[in-house]
C-alpha positions as CSV (number, residue, x, y, z in Angstrom):
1,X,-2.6,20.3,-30.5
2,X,-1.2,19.3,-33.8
3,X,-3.7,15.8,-34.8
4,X,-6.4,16.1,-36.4
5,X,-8.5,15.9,-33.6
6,X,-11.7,16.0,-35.0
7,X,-11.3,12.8,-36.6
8,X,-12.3,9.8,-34.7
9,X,-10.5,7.2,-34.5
10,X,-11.5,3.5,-36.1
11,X,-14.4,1.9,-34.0
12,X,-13.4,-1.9,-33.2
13,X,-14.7,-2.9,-29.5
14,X,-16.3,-1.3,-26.7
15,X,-12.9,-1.7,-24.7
16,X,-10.8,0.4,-27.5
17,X,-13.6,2.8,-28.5
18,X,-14.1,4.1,-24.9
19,X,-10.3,4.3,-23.5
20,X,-9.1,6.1,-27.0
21,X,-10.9,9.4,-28.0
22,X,-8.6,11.3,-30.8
23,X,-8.0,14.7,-28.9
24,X,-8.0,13.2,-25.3
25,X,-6.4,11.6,-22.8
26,X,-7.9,8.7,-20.8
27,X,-6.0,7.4,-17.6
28,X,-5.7,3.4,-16.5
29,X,-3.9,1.2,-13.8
30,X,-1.1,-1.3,-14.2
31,X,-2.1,-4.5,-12.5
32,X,-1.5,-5.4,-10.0
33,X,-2.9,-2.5,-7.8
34,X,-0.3,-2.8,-5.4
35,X,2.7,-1.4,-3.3
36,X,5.9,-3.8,-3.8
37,X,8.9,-1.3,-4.3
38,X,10.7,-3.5,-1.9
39,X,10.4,-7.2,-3.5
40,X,10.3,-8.3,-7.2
41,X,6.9,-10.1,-6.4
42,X,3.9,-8.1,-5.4
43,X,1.0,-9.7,-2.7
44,X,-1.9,-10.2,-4.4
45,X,-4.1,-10.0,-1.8
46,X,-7.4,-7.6,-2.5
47,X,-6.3,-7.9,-6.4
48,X,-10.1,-8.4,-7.3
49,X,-11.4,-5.9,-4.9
50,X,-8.8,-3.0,-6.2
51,X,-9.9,-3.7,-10.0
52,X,-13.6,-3.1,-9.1
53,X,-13.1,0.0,-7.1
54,X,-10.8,0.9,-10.1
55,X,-14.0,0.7,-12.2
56,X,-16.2,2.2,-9.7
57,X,-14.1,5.2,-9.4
58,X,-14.0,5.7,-13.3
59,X,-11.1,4.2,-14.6
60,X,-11.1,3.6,-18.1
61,X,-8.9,0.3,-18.0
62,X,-6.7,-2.1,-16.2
63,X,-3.4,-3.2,-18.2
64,X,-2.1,-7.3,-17.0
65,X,1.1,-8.3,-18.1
66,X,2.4,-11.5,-19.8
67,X,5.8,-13.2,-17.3
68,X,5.8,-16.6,-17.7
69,X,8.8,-16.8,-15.4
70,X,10.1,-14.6,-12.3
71,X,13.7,-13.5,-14.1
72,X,15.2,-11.9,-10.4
73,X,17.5,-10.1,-12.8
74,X,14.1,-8.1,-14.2
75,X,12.7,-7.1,-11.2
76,X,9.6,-7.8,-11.6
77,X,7.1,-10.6,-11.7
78,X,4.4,-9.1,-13.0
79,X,0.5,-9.9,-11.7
80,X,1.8,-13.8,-10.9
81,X,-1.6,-15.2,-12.9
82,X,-1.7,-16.2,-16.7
83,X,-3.1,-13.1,-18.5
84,X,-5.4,-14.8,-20.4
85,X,-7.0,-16.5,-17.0
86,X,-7.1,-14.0,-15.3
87,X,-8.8,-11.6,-17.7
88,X,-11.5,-14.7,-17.9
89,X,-11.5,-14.2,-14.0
90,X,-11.9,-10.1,-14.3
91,X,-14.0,-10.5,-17.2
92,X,-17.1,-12.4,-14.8
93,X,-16.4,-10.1,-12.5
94,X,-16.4,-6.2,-14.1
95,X,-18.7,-4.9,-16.1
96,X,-17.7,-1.7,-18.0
97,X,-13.5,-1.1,-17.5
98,X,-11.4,-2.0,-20.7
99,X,-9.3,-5.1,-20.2
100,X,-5.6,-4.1,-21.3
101,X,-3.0,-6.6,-21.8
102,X,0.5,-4.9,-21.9
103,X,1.5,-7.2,-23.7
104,X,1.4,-10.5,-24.7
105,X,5.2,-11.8,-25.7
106,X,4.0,-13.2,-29.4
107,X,6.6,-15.5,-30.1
108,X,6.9,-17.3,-26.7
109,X,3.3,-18.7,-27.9
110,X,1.8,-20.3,-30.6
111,X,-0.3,-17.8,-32.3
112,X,-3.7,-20.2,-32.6
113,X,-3.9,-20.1,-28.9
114,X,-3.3,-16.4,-28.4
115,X,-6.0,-15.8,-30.6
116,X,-8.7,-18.3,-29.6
117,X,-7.9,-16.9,-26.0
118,X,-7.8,-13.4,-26.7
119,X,-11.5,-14.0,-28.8
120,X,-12.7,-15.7,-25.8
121,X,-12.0,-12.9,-23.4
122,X,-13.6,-10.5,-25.8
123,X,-16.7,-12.0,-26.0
124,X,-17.1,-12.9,-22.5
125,X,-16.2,-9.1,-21.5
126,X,-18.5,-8.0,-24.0
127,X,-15.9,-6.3,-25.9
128,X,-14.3,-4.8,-23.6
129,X,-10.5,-6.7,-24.9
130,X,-7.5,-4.6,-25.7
131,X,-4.6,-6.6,-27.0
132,X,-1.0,-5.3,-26.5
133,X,2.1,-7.5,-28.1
134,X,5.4,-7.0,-28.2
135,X,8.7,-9.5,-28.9
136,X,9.9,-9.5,-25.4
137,X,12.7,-7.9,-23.7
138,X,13.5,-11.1,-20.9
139,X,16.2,-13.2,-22.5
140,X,16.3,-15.8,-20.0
141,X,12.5,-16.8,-21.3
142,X,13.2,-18.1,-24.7
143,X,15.7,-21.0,-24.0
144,X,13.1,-22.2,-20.8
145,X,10.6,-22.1,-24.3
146,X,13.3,-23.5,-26.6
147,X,12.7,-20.3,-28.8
148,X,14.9,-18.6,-30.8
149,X,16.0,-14.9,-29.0
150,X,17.7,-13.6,-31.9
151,X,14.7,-14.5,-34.2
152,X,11.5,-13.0,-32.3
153,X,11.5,-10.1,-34.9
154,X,10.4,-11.8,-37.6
155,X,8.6,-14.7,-35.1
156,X,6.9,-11.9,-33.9
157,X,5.4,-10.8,-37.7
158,X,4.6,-14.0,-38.7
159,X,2.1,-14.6,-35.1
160,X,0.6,-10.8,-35.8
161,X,-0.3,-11.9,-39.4
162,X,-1.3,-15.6,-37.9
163,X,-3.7,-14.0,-35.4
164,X,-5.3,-11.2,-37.8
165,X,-5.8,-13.9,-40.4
166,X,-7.8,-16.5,-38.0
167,X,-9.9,-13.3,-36.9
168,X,-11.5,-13.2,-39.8
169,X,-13.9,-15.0,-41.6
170,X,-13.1,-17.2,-44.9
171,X,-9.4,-16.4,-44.7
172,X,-5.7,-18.1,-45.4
173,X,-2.2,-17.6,-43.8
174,X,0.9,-19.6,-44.7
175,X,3.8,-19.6,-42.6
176,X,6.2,-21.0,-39.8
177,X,3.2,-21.6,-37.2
178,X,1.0,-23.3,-39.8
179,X,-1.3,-23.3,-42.4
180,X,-4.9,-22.2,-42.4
181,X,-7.4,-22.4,-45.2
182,X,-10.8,-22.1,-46.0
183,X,-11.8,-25.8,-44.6
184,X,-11.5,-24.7,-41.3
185,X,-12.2,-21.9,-39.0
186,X,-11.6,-20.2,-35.6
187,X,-14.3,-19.2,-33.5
188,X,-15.3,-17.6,-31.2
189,X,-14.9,-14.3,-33.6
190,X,-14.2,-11.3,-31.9
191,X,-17.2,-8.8,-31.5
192,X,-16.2,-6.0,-33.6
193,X,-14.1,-5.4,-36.6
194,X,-11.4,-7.9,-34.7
195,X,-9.3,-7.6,-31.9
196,X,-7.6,-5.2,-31.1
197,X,-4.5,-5.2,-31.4
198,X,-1.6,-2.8,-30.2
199,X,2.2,-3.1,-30.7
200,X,4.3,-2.7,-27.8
201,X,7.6,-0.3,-28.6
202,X,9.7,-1.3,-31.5
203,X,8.7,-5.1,-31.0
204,X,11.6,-5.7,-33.7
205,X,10.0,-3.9,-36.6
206,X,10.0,-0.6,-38.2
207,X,8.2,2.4,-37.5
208,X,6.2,2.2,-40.6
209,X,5.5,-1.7,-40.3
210,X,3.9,-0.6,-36.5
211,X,2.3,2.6,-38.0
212,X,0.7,0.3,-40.9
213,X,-0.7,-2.8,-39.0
214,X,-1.0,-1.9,-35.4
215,X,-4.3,-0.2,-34.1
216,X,-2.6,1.5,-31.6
217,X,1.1,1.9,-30.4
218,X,2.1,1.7,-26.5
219,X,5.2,3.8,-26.4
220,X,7.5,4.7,-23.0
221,X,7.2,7.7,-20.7
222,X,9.8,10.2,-22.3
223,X,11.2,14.0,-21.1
224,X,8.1,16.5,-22.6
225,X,9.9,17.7,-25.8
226,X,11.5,14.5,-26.7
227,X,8.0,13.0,-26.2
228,X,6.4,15.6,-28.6
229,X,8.7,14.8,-31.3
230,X,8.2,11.5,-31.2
231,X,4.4,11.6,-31.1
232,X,4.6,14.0,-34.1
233,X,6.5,11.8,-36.3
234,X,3.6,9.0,-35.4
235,X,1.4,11.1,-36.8
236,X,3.2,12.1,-39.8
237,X,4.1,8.7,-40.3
238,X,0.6,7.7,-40.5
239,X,-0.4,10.0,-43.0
240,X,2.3,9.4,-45.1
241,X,1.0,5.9,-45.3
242,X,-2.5,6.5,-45.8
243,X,-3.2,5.3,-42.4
244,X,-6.3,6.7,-40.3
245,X,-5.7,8.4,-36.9
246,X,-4.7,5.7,-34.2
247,X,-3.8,5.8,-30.4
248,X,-0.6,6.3,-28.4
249,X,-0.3,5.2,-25.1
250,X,2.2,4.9,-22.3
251,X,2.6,3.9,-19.0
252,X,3.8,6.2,-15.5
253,X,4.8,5.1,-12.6
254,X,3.7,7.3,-9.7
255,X,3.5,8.3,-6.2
256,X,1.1,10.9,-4.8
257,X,2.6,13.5,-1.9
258,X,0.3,14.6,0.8
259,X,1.3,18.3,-0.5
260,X,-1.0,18.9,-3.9
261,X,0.9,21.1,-4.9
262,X,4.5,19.4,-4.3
263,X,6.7,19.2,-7.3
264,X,8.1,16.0,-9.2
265,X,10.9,14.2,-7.8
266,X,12.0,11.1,-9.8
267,X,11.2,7.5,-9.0
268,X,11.7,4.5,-11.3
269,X,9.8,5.6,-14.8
270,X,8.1,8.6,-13.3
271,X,8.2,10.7,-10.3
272,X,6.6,11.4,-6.5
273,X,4.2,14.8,-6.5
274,X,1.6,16.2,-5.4
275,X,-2.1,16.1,-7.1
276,X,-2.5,19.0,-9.0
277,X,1.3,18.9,-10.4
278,X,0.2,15.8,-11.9
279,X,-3.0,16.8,-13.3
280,X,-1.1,19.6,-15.2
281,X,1.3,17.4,-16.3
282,X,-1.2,15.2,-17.7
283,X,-2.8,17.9,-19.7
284,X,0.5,18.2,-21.3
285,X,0.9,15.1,-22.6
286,X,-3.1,15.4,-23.2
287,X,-1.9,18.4,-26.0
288,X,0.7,16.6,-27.2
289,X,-1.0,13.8,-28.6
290,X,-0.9,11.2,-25.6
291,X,-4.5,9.4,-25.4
292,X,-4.0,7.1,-22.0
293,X,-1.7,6.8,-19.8
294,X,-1.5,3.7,-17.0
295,X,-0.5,4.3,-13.6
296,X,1.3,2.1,-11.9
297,X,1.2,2.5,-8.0
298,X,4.3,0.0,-7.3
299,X,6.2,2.2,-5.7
300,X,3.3,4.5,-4.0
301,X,4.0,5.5,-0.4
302,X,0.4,6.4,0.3
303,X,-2.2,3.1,0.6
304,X,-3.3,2.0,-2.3
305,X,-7.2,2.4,-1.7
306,X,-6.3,6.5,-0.8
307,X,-4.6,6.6,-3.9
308,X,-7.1,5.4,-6.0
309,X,-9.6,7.7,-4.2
310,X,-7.7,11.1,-4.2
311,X,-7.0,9.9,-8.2
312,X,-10.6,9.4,-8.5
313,X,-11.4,13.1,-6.5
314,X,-9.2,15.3,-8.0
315,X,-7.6,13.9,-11.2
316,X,-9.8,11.5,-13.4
317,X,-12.6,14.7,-13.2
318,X,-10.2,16.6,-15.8
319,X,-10.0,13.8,-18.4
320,X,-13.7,12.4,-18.4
């Protein structure tokens, strides 16, 4: 492949350091676990259970979403629970899978609280945090928040700066969320370098400003070649800025055939095949620069648990 794949990327927490190897390509679940092609709000029933057998069959994370509100218009209403509770709740009750958040809307919170939270779920995982945020794409939220839609670009800058600042120790920021100075101080502190923190497709900023501050970037599932291209501009981007090597991830929606061999046929941001035609196509994106990629079994014909097994049996073994 085309990075430089002997060079590691940056070591921030255990989560981040063991779901991103430059090179590779780990693989991860959307939460929830669960089949709800046919309503906009999934049961949650066996949620815990499906996350630990996620971990015992050697997935490297599970990815929540933030939806404060059910927009029926959207389609989806995402794992029902507050991320940040819920990765408490998962956090007592995993030991070893990355906890994903893909990705927490920035300006529909006040950044103090996003990063106290986001701490506190780090240390109590043992550093197992990953931190996607984005803008948000669900109109409809931001008057229910009295937040300004048309501004969440630059709302959404100001919170990233607002949460790297309070990270760190004997810092300042200055803007619209507040001022912080050196008389006072966030804590819990994250347990590496800081959180980490990865910016969810254009999130209203250039592709420089992501490729500069973001430790990672979570792109969208793309046709091969198209994909390529724009995973070689990341790169190229990067060093152009003086920036080390940093992650790409995406998600897939899939459905596994009873036929290993069966070919894809489209669903919903991904297709139906068989096993093996998905291993392969994994590798692809493995050589092209694609280091995880989470599942999401929403639309899975098969039962979830068999999924996750024949996942477990004849996929996972190829990107360990």
């Amino acid at each position: 492949m085309r990075d430089e794949i002997h060079t590691p990327f940056p070591q921030i927490n255990r989560g981040y350091d063991t779901t991103f190897q430059n090179g590779r390509l780990s693989i991860g679940l959307v939460v929830p676990i669960a089949q709800y092609g046919q309503s906009p709000v999934p049961d949650m029933a066996q949620h815990l259970e499906r996350v630990q057998l996620a971990e015992h069959c050697g997935f490297k994370a599970v990815w929540l979403r933030d939806v404060p509100f059910n927009v029926p218009s959207f389609g989806d209403a995402g794992q029902l629970f507050d991320p940040f509770v819920y990765l408490g709740y998962l956090a007592a009750q995993t030991s070893d899978i990355a906890l994903g958040v893909a990705s927490i809307v920035l300006p529909l919170r006040h950044p103090a609280h996003v990063a106290k939270a986001a701490a506190t779920a780090d240390v109590l995982s043992r550093g197992r945090l990953i931190l996607g945020v984005a803008s948000g794409d669900r109109p409809e939220e931001y008057p229910a928040m009295n937040k300004d839609f048309a501004g969440r670009g630059t709302a959404f800058r100001e919170s990233f700066d607002y949460i790297r600042a309070v990270g760190a120790s004997s810092t300042t920021v200055e803007n619209r969320f507040g001022t912080v100075d050196q008389s006072i101080d966030m804590l819990p502190k994250p347990t590496g370098a800081r959180l980490p923190l990865l910016v969810t497709g254009s999130s209203r900023q250039t592709p420089d400003w992501i490729a500069e501050h973001g430790d990672g970037w979570m792109t969208y599932p793309r046709a091969g070649v198209a994909q390529d291209v724009v995973l070689q501009d990341w790169r190229a981007r990067l060093a152009d800025l003086g920036q080390p090597a940093k992650p790409v991830l995406q998600p897939l929606y899939i459905d596994l055939s009873d036929d290993p061999d069966a070919l894809p046929s489209p669903i919903h941001l991904g297709f139906r095949c068989g096993h093996r035609t998905l291993t392969r196509y994994l590798q692809q994106l493995e050589n092209i620069g694609v280091n995880h990629v989470a599942l999401n079994l929403r639309f899975s014909s098969s039962p979830v648990q068999l999924t996750l097994e024949t996942l477990a049996k004849h996929v996972l073994p190829s990107f360990t």
